[in-house]
C-alpha positions as CSV (number, residue, x, y, z in Angstrom):
1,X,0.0,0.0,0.0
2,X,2.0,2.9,-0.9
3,X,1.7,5.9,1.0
4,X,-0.5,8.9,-0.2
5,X,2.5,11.4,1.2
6,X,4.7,10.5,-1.5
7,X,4.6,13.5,-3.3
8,X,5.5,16.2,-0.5
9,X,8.0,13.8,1.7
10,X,11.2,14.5,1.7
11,X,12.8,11.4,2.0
12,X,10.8,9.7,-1.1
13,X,12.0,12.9,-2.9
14,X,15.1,12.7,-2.2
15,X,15.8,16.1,-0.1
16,X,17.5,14.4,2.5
17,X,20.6,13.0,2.3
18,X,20.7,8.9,1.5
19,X,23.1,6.2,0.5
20,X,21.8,5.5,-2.7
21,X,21.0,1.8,-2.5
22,X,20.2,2.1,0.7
23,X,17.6,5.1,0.2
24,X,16.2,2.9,-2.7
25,X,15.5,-0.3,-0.1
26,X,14.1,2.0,2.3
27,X,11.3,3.5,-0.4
28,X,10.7,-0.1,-1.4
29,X,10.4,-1.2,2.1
30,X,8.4,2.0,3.7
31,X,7.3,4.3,1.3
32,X,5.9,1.8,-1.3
33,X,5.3,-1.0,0.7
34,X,4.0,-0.8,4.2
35,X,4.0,3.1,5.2
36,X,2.6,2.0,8.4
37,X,6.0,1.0,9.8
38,X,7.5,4.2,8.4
39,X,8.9,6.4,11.2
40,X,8.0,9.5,9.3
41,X,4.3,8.3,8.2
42,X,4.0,7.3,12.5
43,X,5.2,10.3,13.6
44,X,3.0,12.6,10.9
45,X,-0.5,10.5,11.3
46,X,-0.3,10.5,15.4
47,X,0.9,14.1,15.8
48,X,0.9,16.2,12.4
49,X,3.4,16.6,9.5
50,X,4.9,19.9,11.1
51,X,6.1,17.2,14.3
52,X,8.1,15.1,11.8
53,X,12.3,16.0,11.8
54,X,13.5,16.8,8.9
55,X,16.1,14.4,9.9
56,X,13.9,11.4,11.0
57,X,14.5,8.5,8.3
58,X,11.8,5.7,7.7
59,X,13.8,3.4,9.8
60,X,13.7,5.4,12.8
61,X,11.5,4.0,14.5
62,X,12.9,4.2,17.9
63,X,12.9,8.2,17.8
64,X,9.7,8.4,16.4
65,X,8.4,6.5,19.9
66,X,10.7,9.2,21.6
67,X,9.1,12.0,19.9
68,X,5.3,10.7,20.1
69,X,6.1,9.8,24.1
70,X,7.6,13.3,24.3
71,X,4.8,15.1,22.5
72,X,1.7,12.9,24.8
73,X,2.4,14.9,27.6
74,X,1.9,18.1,25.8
């Protein structure tokens, strides 16, 4: 199920800066496969686009528990 943020996310367009192979497994893996287990797509459907870093890779998943633990409390 790809994900309908494809067009405005950074990673998928590549703003941010990836190892090329690795960047293409990751939009295989996240972006067009399942976004639900994308750090960036977690982070933006619990708390908003504007709460996703513009460092946080799809892989992060770790942080983006941090940041949605952090940002519950608020």
């Amino acid at each position: 199920m790809k994900c309908e943020n494809l067009d405005k996310c950074p990673f998928y367009n590549d703003k941010m800066n990836i190892n090329s192979g690795l960047g293409l497994m990751y939009k295989r893996k996240y972006c067009e496969g399942d976004k639900t287990k994308c750090a960036r797509y977690i982070v933006s459907s619990k708390l908003g686009k504007e709460f996703v870093p513009s460092n946080l890779y799809p892989n992060m998943n770790k942080k983006a528990e941090e940041i949605l633990k952090d940002n519950k409390s608020k």
